[in-house]
Structure formats: structure tokens, C-alpha cells
TIDRENSE-614732 format. One line per field, with one value per residue (C-alpha): residue in three letters; x negated, y negated, z negated. Coordinates in steps of 0.001 Angstrom, whole numbers, m for minus. Layout:
BEGIN
numi: [ALA_...]
x: [X_...]
y: [Y_...]
z: [Z_...]
END
This chain:
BEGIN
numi: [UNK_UNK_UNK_UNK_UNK_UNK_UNK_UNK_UNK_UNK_UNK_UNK_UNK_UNK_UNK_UNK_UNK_UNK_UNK_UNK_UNK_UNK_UNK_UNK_UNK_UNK_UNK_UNK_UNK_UNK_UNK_UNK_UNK_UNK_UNK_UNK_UNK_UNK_UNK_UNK_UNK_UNK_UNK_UNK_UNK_UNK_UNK_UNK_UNK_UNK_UNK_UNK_UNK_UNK_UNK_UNK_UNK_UNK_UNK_UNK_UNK_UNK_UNK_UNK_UNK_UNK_UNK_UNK_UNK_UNK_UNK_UNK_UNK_UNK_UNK_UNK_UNK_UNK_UNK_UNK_UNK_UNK_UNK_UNK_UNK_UNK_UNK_UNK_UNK_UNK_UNK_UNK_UNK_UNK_UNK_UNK_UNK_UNK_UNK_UNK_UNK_UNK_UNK_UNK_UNK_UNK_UNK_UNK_UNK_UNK_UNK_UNK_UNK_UNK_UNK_UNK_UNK_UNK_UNK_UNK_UNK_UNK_UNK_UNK_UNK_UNK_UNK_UNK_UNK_UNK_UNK_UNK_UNK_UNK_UNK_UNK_UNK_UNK_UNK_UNK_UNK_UNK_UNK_UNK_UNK_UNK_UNK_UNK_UNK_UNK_UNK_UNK_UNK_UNK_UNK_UNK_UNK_UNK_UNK_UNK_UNK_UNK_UNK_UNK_UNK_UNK_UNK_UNK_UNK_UNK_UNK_UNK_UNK_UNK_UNK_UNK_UNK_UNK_UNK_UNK_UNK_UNK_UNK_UNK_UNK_UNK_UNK_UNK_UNK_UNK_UNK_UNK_UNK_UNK_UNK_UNK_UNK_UNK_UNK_UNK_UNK_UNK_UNK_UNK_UNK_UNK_UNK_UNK_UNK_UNK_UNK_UNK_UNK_UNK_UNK_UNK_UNK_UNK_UNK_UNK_UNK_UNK_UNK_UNK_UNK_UNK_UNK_UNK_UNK_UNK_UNK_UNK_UNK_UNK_UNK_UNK_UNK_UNK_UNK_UNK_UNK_UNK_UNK_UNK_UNK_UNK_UNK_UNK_UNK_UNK_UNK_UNK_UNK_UNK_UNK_UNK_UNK_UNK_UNK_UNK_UNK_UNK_UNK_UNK_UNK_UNK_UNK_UNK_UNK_UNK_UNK_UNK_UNK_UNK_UNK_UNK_UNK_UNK_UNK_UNK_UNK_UNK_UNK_UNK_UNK_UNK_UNK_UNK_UNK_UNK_UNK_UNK_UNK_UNK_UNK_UNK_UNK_UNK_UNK_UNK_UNK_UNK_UNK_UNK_UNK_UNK_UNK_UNK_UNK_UNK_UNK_UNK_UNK_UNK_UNK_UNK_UNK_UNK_UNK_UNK_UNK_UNK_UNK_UNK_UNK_UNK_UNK_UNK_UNK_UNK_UNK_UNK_UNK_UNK_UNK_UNK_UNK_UNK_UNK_UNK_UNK_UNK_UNK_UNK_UNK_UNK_UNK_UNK]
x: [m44675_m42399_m45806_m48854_m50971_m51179_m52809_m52150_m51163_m54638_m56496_m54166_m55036_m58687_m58555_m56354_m59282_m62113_m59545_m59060_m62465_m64149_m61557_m62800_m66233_m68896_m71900_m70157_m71100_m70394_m67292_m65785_m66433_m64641_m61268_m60949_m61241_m58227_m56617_m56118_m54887_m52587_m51281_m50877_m48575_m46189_m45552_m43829_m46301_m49188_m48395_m47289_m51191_m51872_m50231_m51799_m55211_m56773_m55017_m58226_m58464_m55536_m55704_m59046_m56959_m54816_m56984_m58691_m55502_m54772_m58115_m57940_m57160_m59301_m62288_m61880_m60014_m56236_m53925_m53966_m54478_m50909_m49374_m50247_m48654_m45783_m45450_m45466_m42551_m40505_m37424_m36790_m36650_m33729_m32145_m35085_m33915_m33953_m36517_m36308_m34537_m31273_m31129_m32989_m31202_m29743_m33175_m35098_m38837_m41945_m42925_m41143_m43789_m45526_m46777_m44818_m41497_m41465_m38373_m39238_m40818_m41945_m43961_m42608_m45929_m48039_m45560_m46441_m49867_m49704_m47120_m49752_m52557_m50768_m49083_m52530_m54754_m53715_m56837_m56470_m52709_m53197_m56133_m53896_m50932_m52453_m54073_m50978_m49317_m51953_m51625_m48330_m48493_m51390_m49481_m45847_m47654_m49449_m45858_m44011_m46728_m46621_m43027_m42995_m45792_m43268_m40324_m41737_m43208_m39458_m37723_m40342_m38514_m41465_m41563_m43682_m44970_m45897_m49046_m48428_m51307_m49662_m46427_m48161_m50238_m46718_m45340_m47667_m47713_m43982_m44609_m47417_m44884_m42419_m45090_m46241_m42718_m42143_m45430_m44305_m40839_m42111_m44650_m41835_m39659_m42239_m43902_m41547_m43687_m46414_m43952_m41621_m43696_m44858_m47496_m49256_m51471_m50772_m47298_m45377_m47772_m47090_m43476_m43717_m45931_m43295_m40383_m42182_m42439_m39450_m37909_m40516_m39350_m35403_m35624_m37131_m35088_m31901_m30392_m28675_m29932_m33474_m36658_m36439_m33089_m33596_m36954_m34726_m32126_m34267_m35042_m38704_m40295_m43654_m41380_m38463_m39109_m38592_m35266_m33382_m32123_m35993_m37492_m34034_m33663_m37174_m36608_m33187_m34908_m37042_m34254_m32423_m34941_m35757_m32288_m31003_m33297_m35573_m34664_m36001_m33006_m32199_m35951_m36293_m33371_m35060_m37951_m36561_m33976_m36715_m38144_m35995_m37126_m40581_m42972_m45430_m44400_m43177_m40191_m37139_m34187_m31668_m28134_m28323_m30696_m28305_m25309_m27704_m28251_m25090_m24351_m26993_m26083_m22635_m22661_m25900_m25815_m21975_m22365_m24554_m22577_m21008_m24120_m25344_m22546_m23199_m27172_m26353_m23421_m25107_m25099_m22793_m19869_m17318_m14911_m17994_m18631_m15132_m13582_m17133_m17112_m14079_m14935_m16922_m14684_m15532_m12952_m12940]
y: [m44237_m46847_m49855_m50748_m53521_m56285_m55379_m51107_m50509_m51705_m49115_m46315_m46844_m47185_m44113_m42265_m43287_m41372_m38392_m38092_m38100_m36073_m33220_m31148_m32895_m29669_m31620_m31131_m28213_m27711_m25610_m27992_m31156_m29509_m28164_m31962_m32893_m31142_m31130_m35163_m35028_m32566_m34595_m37635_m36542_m35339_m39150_m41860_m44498_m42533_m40849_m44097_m45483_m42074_m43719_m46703_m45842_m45607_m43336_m41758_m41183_m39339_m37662_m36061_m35083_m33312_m31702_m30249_m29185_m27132_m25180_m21563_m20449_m17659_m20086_m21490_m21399_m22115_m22299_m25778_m26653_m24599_m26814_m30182_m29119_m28190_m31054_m33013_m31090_m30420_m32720_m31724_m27647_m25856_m25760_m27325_m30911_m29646_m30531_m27399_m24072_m24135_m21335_m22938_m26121_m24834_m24698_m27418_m28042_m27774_m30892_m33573_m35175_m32205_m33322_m29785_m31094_m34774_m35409_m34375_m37002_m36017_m37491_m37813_m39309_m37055_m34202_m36224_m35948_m32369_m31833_m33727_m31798_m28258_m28819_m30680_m27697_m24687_m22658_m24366_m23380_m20341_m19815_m21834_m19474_m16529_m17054_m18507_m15151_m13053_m14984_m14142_m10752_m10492_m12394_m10607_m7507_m8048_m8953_m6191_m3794_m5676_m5840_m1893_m2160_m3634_m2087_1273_m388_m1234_2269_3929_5412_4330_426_m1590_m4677_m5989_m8239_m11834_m12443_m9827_m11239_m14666_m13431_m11727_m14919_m16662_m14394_m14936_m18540_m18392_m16025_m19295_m21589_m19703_m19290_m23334_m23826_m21499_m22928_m26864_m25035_m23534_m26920_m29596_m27441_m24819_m24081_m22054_m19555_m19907_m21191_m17976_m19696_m20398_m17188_m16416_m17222_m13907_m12314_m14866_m14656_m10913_m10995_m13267_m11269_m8089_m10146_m12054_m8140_m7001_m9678_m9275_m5795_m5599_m9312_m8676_m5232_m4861_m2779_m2629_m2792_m7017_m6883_m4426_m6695_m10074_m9090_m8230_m12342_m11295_m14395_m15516_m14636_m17271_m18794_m15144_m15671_m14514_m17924_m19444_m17004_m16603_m19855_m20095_m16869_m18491_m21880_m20290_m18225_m21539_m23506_m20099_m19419_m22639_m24801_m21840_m20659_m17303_m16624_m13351_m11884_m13085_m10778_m8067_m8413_m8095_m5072_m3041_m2906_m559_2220_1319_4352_1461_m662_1458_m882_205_m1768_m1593_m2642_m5465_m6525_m6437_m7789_m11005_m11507_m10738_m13785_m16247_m15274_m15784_m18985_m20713_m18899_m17773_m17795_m14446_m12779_m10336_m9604_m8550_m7272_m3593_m3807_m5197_m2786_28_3098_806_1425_90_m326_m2308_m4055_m4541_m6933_m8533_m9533_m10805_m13890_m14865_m14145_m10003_m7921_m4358]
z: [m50319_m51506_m52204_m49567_m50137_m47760_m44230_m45104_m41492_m40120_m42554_m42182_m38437_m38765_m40795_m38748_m35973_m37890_m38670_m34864_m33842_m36400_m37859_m34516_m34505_m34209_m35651_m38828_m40081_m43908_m44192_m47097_m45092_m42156_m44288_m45875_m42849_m40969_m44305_m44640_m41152_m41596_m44537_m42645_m39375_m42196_m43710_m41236_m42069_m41349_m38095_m36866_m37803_m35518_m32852_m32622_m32026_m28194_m26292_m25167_m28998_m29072_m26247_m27508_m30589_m29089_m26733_m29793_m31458_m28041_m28116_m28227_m32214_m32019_m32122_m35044_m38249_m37337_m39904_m40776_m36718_m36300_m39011_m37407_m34148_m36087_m37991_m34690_m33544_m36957_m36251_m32284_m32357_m32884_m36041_m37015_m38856_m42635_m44799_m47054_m46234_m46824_m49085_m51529_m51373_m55052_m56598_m57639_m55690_m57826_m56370_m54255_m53160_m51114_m47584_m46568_m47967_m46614_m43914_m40697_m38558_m35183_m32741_m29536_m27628_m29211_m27951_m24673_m24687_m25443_m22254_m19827_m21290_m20872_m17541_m15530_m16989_m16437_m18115_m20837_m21602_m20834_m23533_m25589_m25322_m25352_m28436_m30464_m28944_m30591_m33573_m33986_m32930_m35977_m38643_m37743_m37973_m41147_m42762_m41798_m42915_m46492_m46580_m46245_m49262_m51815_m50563_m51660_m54999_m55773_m55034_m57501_m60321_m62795_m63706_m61282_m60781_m57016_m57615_m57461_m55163_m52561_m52910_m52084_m48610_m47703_m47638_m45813_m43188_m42718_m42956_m40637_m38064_m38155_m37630_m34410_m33192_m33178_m31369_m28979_m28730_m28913_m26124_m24157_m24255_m23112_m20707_m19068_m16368_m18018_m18562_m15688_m12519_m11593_m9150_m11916_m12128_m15803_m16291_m15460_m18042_m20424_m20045_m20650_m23311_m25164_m24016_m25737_m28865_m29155_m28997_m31845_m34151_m33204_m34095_m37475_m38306_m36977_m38164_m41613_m44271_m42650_m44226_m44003_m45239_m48064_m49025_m48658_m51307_m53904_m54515_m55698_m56709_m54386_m51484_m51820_m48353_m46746_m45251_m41827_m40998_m40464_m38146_m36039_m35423_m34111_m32054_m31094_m29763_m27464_m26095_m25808_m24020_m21380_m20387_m20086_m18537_m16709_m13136_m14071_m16632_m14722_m14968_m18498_m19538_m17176_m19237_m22526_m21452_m19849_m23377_m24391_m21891_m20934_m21816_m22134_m24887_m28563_m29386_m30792_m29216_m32117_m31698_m33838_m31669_m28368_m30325_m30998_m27618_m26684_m28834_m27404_m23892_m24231_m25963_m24299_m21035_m19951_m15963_m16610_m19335_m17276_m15234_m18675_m20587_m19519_m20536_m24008_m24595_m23598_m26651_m28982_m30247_m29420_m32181_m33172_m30419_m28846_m31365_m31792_m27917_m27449_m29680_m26488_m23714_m22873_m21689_m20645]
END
């Protein structure tokens, strides 16, 4: 927005005011009235001018906001409610400063001016609001968590099973053409699996303790139930000629925004923000290693898998490398693995 009429900053505000108060409002009923609603608000945390009018209004104002962002997803739906909070936080997470991917930096954008492609621009009292609001109630974070867990669990699932659709579309010997509308809802579940993974990590980074205060009743469960999913997503992301590899390489057009570097640099973030600023590093790692053997959870703990956290151990973490080295090693090979871990220090 390059004009604004005289006195713009007091109507952005006063219409960031009804925005705050009403997106969540449940007198509204009408399902339209309701989408607009959430939809101009997501629109205007992604501009500067506009999320600065967001933070001028009452802090009791915004604090409701954001209390109604934080409600439980399964409630209502969450999509859009998932993009704010990202949008808040797009700027801060790891690896998370571009404004489109950077393997599409060579293609031109269908159009500029897309709330979804504006420079990041977070807010960092908004991101304080939500830290208060998390860390005083503890029911409520836990809902909170739990659901964006499930969420992701859902959409992660949805995309691998679609992935596996068009993979065996391709290999079919007779011509085929993957339907533009699947191609589409495969996408957005990836995008959606992002999404969920920067909530989590923005989550993780403002308010360690839900996952790593263990007197907090829910937080070894949460920290688990991440640990189990952080390994689901490694393993189908992370090993070479996979089914997400394989899918990635064929460039199909509707899923251009289906890349490895977006989804492990979420994954990475969290890992970041849990083993270096947790004091629960060591059963963090316990939890993610035992997924390989536990008769309880059906993951596959691949190598490519071990030799990635071999790498975000060893360069984020390096007082516990050795206590690790033998877990992450474990069944590799090691004319594979040898040269590989001496990069980062490792010696026989």
C-alpha cells in the first residue's frame, strides 16, 4: 500500500477493533458472515500498516483476540485461525524470513499482491499475549496443543496417503492424468502440515514449559506426542528416493509449494528450540529413539532419519553428541556414516 488518505491509521484501527471482537463472536451465525469475517483479519496481520492498527486497540481487545485464536481447533473451522497465528509468527521461526520458497524464487508469482506473499511482519506483542495466555492457563494450552497436534497428525496423514495416490498414477504404463482438483487438496494438506508445524514451533519457543515442565500434568504427554510426530514426518521427509522424494521430482503442477526445505525447517525449529533451551534435552532424545522399538507406536526409524539428527545434535546440541552417537549410528553403515560424521567432530 504505497497511498492512505489523511487520518487512515485511525480507521484501520477502528476496524481492526470490530475485526477483533466479532471474527469469534458466536451470535453470528451465517456461515458467510463468519468466513469474511476471519478472512479480512487474516488479511490484515499479513500487511505492516494493518497489524500495527491491530496493535493499537485496548489491550483487553486483544487479549480477547487472541484468546479466541487459542481455542481448541476442533471446535470450529481452523484453517484460516492456523494462518493468523502463523502470520503473527512468520519472520521469528527458523528459517522462516523468506517471503516465497526459495525454490520458486526462479518463477514468476501469479500475483504480487497476495496477502500470503507480503514480507513477513510479525507481531511480537501479540506473540506476547499469546505466551501470557498459554503459560497462566494451563487447560487451555493443553486443549490448544492437543488439538493443533491432531491437526497435524490428520493433515500429514491425509498427504502422504495422496502422495502415494499420484505416485502410482505416474508409474502406470497407460497415459494419465492426476486431477487438478486432487493435485490442489494434496497441496494444501502439505501446506496445512507446515502451518501446524510453525504453530507448534512459535508454541514451543514462547512457552517452553508446556512441553518441558513436567509439573504441569499434561506436558510429558505432550512432549511425547510431538516426539512421535516429529519422527512420523522425519521419516517419510527425510530419506532419498522415498515416496516424497519420488513425488517431489516429478515438478507436477498444483503441487509447486511441495518441497523438503519447508517442512524440515519447521521440523528443524522445534528441534532447535527443545534441545537448546529445554532442560529435558536428554529425555527428548529418549523419546524420539524409543520410537524405533516401541511395540506401541508403528514407525519406521529410517537412517535418513538418524543421520538428520545426527546433524541437528551435533551442530545445535554438541555437549550430548557422544551420549548419542551410538543410538543414531545404530544399523548404519558405516562407510556411509563414517565420513558423514566426521564433518561434526565423531571419531571411532
Amino acid at each position: 500500500m504505497n497511498f492512505f488518505l489523511s487520518g487512515y491509521e485511525e480507521t484501520l484501527t477502528q476496524l481492526a477493533a470490530i475485526l477483533a471482537k466479532h471474527f469469534a463472536d458466536p451470535r453470528i451465525v451465517g456461515t458467510d458472515i463468519k468466513d469474511s469475517l476471519m478472512q479480512a483479519l487474516a488479511s490484515y496481520v499479513c500487511y505492516p500498516q494493518s497489524l500495527r492498527a491491530v496493535e493499537r486497540i485496548p489491550e483487553e481487545q486483544r487479549v480477547a483476540m487472541m484468546r479466541n485464536l487459542l481455542a481448541p481447533y476442533e471446535q470450529r473451522p481452523w484453517a484460516q485461525t492456523n494462518w493468523i497465528l502463523v502470520r503473527l509468527w512468520r519472520g521469528c521461526g527458523f528459517g522462516y524470513r523468506y517471503t516465497r520458497l526459495p525454490h520458486l524464487l526462479k518463477t514468476k508469482p501469479e500475483d504480487a499482491n497476495l496477502p500470503s506473499l507480503q514480507k513477513p511482519c510479525p507481531s511480537l506483542l501479540l506473540q506476547r499475549h499469546m505466551a501470557e495466555l498459554l503459560s497462566m492457563d494451563k487447560d487451555m494450552a493443553a486443549s490448544f496443543l492437543n488439538s493443533v497436534l491432531n491437526q497435524l497428525n490428520w493433515a500429514f496423514s491425509e498427504f502422504i496417503g495422496m502422495i502415494q495416490e499420484i505416485q502410482q498414477a505416474a508409474e502406470r504404463p497407460e497415459r494419465n492424468f492426476v486431477d487438478t482438483r486432487q493435485l490442489k487438496v494434496c497441496a494444501t494438506c502439505f501446506d496445512l502440515s507446515v502451518s501446524l508445524l510453525r504453530v507448534l514451533e512459535m508454541t514451543v519457543t514462547l512457552v517452553p514449559e508446556i512441553f518441558l515442565d513436567w509439573t504441569r500434568p499434561s506436558a510429558e504427554l505432550l512432549l511425547r506426542r510431538l516426539a512421535q510426530l516429529l519422527n512420523q514426518v522425519l521419516n517419510r521427509v527425510t530419506a532419498e528416493k522415498n515416496l516424497f522424494d519420488r513425488v517431489v521430482n516429478l515438478r507436477l503442477p498444483g503441487l509447486e509449494s511441495v518441497d523438503h526445505y519447508p517442512i524440515l525447517v519447521a521440523v528443524t525449529g522445534i528441534l532447535v528450540r527443545i534441545l537448546v533451551d529445554g532442560d529435558k534435552q536428554g529425555k527428548f532424545c529418549k523419546m524420539i529413539f524409543e520410537l524405533e522399538t516401541s511395540d506401541k507406536v508403528n514407525v519406521c526409524f529410517h537412517r535418513s532419519c538418524k543421520r538428520y539428527l545426527v546433524i541437528v545434535l551435533s551442530i545445535f546440541l554438541p555437549e550430548i553428541n557422544r551420549i548419542f552417537y551410538v543410538s543414531l549410528t545404530v544399523e548404519l553403515e558405516p562407510e556411509h556414516m563414517q565420513p558423514f560424521l566426521e564433518n561434526f567432530g565423531f571419531r571411532n
